[in-house]
N, CA and C atoms as an extended XYZ file, in Angstrom:
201
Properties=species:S:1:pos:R:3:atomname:S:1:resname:S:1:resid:I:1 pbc="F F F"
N         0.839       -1.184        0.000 N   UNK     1
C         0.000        0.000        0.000 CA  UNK     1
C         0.887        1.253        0.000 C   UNK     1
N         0.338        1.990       -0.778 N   UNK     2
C         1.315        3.256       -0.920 CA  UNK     2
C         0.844        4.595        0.308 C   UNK     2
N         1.943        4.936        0.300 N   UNK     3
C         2.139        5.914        1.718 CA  UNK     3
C         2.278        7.372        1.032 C   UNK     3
N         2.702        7.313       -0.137 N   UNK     4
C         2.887        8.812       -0.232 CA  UNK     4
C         1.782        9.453       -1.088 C   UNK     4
N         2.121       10.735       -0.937 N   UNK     5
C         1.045       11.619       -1.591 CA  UNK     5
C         1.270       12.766       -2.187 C   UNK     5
N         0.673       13.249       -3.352 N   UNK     6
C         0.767       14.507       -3.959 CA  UNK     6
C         0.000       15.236       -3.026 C   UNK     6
N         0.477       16.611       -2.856 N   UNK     7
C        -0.100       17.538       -1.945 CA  UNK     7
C        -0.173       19.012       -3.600 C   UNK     7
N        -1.540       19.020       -3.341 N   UNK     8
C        -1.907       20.368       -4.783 CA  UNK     8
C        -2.606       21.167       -3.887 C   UNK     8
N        -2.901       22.620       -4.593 N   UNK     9
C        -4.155       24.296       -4.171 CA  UNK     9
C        -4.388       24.431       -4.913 C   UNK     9
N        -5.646       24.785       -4.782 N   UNK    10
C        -6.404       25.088       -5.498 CA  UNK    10
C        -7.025       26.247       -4.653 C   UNK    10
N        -7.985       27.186       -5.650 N   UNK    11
C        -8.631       28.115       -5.048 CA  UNK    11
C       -10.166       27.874       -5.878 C   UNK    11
N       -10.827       27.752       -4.458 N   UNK    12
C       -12.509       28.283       -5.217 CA  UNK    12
C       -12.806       29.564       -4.905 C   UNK    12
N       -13.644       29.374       -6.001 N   UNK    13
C       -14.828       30.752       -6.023 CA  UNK    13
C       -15.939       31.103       -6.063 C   UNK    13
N       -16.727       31.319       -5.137 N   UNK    14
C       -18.514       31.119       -4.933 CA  UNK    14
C       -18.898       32.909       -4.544 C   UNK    14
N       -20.341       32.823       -5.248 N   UNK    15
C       -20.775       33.718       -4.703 CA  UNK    15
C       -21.495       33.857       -3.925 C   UNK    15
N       -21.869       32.125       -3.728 N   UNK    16
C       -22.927       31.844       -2.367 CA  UNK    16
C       -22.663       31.821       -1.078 C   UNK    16
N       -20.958       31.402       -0.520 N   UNK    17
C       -20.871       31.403        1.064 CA  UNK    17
C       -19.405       30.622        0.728 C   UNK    17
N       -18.760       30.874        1.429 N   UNK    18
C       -17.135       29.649        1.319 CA  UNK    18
C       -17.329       28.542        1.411 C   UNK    18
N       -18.655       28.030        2.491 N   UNK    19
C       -19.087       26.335        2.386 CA  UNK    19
C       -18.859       26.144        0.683 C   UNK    19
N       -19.764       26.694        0.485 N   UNK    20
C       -19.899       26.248       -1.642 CA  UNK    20
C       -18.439       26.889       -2.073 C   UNK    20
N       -17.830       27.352       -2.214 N   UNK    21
C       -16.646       27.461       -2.720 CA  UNK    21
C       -15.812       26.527       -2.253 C   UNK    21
N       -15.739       26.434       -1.105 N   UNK    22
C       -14.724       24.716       -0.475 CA  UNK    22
C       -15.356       23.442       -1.514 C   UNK    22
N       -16.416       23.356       -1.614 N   UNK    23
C       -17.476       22.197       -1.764 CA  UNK    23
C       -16.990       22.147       -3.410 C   UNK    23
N       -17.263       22.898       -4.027 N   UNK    24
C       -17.487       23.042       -5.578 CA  UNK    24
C       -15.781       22.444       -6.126 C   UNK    24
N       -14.565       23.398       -5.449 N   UNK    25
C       -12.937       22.933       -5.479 CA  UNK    25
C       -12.865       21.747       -5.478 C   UNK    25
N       -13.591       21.239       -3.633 N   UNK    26
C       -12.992       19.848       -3.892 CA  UNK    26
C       -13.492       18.595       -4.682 C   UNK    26
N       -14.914       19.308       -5.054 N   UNK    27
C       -15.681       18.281       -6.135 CA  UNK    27
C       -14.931       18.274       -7.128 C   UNK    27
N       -14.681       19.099       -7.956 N   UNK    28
C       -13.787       19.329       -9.012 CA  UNK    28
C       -12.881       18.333       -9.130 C   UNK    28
N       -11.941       18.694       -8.375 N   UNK    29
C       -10.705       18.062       -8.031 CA  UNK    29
C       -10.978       16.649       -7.920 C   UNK    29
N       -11.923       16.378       -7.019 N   UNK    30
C       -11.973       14.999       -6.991 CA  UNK    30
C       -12.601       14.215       -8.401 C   UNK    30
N       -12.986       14.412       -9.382 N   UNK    31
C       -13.870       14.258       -9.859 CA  UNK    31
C       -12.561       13.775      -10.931 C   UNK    31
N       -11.723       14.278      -11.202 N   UNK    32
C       -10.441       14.108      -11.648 CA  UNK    32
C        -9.223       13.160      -11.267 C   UNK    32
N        -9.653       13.108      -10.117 N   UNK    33
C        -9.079       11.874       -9.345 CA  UNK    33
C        -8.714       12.102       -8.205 C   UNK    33
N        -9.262       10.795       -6.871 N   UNK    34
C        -9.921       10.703       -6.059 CA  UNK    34
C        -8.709       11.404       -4.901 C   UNK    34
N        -9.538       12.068       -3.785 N   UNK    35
C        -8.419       13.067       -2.749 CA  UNK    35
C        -8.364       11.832       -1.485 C   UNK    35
N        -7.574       11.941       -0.483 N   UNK    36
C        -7.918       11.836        0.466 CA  UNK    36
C        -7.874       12.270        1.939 C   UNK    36
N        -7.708       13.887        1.315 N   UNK    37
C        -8.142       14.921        2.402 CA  UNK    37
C        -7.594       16.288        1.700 C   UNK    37
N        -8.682       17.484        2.100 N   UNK    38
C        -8.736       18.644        2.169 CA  UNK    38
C        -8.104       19.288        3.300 C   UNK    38
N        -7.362       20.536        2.903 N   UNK    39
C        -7.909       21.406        4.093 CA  UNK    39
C        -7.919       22.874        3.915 C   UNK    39
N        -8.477       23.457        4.068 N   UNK    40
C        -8.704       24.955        3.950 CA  UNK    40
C        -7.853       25.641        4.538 C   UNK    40
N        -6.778       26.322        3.498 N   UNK    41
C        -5.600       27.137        4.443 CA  UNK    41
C        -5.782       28.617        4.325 C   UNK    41
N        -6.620       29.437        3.779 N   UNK    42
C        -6.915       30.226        3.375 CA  UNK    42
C        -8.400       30.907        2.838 C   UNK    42
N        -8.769       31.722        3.300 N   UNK    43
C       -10.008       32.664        3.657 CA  UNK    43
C       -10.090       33.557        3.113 C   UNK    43
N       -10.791       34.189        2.306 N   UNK    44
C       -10.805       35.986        1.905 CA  UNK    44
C       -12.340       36.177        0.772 C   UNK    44
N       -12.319       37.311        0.867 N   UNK    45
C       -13.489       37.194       -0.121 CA  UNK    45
C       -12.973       39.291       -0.837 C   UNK    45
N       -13.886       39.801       -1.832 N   UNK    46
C       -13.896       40.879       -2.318 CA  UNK    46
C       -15.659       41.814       -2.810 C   UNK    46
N       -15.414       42.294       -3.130 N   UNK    47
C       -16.862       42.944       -4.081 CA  UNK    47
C       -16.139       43.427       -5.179 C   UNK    47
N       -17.651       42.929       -5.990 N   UNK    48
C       -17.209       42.471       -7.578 CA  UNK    48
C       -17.638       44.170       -7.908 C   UNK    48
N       -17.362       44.415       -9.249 N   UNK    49
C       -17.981       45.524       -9.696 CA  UNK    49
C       -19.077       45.933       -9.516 C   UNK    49
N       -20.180       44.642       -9.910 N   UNK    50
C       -21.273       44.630       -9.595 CA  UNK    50
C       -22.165       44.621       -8.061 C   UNK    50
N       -21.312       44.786       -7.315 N   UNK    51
C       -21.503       45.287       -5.759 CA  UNK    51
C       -21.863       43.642       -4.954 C   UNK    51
N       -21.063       42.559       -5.864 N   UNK    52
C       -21.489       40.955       -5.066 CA  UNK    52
C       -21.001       40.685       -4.538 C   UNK    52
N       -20.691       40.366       -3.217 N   UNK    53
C       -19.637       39.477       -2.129 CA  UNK    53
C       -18.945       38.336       -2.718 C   UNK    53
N       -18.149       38.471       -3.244 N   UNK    54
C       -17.004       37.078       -4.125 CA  UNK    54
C       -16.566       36.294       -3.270 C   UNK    54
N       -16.966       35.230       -2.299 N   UNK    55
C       -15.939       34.444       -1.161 CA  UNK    55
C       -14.605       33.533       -2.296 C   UNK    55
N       -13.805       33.573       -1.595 N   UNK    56
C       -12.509       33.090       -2.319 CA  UNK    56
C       -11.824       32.395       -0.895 C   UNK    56
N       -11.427       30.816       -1.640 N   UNK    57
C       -10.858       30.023       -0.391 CA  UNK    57
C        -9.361       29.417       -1.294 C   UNK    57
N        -8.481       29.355       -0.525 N   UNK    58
C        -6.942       28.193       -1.292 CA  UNK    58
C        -7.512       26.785       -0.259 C   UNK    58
N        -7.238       25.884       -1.041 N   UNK    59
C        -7.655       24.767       -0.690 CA  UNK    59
C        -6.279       23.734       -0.553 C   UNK    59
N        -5.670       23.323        0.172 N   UNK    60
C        -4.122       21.760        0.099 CA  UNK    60
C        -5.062       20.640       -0.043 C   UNK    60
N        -4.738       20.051       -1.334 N   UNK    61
C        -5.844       18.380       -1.178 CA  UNK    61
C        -4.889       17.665       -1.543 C   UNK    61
N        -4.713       16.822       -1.155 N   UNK    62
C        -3.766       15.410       -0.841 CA  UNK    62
C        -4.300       14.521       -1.884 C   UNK    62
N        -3.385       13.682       -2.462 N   UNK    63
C        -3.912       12.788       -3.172 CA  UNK    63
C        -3.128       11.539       -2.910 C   UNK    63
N        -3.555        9.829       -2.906 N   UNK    64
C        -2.578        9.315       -3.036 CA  UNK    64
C        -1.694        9.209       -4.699 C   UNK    64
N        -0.649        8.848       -4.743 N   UNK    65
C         0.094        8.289       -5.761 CA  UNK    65
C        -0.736        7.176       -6.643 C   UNK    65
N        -0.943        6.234       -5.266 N   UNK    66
C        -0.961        4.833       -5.487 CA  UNK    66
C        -1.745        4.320       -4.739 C   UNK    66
N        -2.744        3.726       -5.832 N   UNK    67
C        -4.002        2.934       -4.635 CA  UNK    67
C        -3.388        1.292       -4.248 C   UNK    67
């Protein structure tokens, strides 16, 4: 069984709440091939031109190598 792991960031971007921006990243990601753990190292959000709350998260997701 393999022990090691790729460690990648990613950043989401929601305009609904950081839950859905965490959620949407790591779907993504996983969806591409399988994680086996997140973690949220990073928090921030902006206003768009259009006066919208942008939440913005960096995401570390682990992957194994080798199943």
């Amino acid at each position: 069984m393999s022990k090691t792991f790729e460690v990648i960031e990613r950043v989401g971007i929601s305009t609904v709440s950081l839950e859905d921006a965490v959620r949407e990243v790591v779907q993504e990601a996983n969806s591409e091939k399988k994680i086996g753990w997140f973690e949220v190292i990073e928090q921030r959000g902006r206003i768009t031109s259009d006066g919208k709350i942008e939440f913005q998260i960096k995401v570390r997701i682990g992957r194994k190598l080798k199943e």
